[in-house]
N, C-alpha and C positions, 0 to 999 in steps of 0.2 A: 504494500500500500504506500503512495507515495504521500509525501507532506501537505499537498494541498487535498487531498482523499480522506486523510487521516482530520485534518481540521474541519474540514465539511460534516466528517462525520460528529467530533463534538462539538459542534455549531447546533445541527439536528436535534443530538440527545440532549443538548442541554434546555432544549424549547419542550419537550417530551413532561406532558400531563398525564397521560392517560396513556398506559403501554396494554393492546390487545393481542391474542395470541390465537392459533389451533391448539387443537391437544392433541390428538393424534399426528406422531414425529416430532412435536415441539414438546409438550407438557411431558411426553412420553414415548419412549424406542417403536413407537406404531404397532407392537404386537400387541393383540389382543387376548386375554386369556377368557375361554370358559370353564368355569366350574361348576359344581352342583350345590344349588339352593339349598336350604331346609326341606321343600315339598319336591327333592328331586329333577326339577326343572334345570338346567342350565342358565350361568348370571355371567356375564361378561365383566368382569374386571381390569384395569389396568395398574403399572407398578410408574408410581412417581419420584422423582429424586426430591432428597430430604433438601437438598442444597438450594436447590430450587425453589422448594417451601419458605424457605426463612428467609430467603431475597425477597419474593415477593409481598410478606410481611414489611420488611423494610423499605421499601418502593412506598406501601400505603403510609408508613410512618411520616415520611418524608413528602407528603401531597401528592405522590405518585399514583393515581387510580389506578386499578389491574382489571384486565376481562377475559374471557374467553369468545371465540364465534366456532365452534362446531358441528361439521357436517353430523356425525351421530350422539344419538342419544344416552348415554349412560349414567346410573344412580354412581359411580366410581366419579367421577368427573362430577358431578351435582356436588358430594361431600371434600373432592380436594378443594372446589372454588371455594366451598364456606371456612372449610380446615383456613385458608390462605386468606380469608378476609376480602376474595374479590366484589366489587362492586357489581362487575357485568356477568352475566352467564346467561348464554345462548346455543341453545342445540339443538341439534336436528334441522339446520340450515345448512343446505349446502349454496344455495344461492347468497354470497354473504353483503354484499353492498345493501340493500333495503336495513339488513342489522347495521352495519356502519351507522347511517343516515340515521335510523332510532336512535345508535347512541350519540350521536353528535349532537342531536335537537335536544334529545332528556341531557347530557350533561353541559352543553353551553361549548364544548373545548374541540377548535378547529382544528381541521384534518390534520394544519401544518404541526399542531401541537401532541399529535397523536404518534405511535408507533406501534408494529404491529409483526409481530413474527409467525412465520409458516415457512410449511416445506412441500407443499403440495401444487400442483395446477390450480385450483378452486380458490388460492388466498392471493395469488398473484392481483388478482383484480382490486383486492382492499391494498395490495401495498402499493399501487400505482397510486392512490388517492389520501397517502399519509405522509408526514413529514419525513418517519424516519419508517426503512423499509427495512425489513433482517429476516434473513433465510438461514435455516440451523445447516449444519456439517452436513446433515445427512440429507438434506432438503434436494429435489431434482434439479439438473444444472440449469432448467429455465428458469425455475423460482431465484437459482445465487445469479440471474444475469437479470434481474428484478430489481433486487436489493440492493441496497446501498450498501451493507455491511455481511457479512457472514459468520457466523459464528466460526470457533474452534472447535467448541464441542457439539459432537451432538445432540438430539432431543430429547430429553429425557434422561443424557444425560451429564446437566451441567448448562446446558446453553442455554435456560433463563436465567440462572445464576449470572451465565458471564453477560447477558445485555444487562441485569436490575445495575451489573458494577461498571456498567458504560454510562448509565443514566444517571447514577448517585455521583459516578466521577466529574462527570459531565457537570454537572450541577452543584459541585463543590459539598456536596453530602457524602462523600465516603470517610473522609476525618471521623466524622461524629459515630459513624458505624465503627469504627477502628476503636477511636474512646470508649464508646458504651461497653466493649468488650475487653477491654484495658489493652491493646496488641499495639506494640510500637512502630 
């Protein structure tokens, strides 16, 4: 990345109110697991990084709103967004701009101030219409030629972590995360 890339990019995250994401490849490695219910039925679950978790706590600390926009539906994904204190949680849309646009009018905060990670074809379209666009490691090579940024890690595991520390850096919030922990 070169120096004028690298500064655009914290130009972006530092305007960054409201960070929205997918979950399937971002929130988590895309595999889905089935297992069996109490009444023998099959429940989809998926597995989330704990790293992930406490950034995105930290992002809400710091006035950073958090969402999801999800093609599918799952009770696993209902309880990580509450686990994480997010604001927005949306599923069972795969068509995601119409959910953009609801959240943009309910919370007031312009697309420029928005950012938004996926790794799929279907999130391309919200990251064309946000300030800061970010595709995870593992994301398809049209989504990282989308984005503005690309993570190191991949989804699920580690690459919310490493944008919530693009955004707090960005914004001059990481100090305060470093203090509250006592880490020099």
């Amino acid at each position: 990345m070169t120096e004028m890339e690298h500064a655009d990019i914290e130009r972006r995250a530092a305007r960054v109110r409201l960070l929205l994401m997918d979950v399937d490849g971002v929130l988590t490695d895309g595999r889905l697991i089935n297992v069996p219910g109490p009444d023998g039925k099959m429940v989809e679950t998926k597995a989330f990084d704990s790293q992930d978790g406490i950034s995105l706590q930290w992002l809400g600390w710091h006035g950073i709103h958090t969402g999801v926009i999800s093609g599918r539906v799952s009770p696993a994904t209902e309880e990580r967004a509450r686990q994480v204190k997010m604001r927005y949680i949306y599923q069972g849309h795969i068509e995601k701009i119409p959910i953009l646009e609801e959240i943009q009018q309910a919370s007031g905060i312009s697309p420029g101030e928005m950012a938004y990670a996926g790794d799929d074809l279907t999130d391309v379209v919200v990251m064309r219409r946000v300030g800061l666009a970010i595709a995870t490691a593992n994301a398809r090579p049209e989504v990282k030629r989308a984005a503005h940024y690309v993570t190191s890690a991949s989804g699920g595991r580690g690459a919310i972590r490493e944008v919530a520390e693009l955004l707090l850096r960005a914004q001059g919030r990481w100090p305060d995360i470093l203090k509250k922990y006592e880490v020099e």
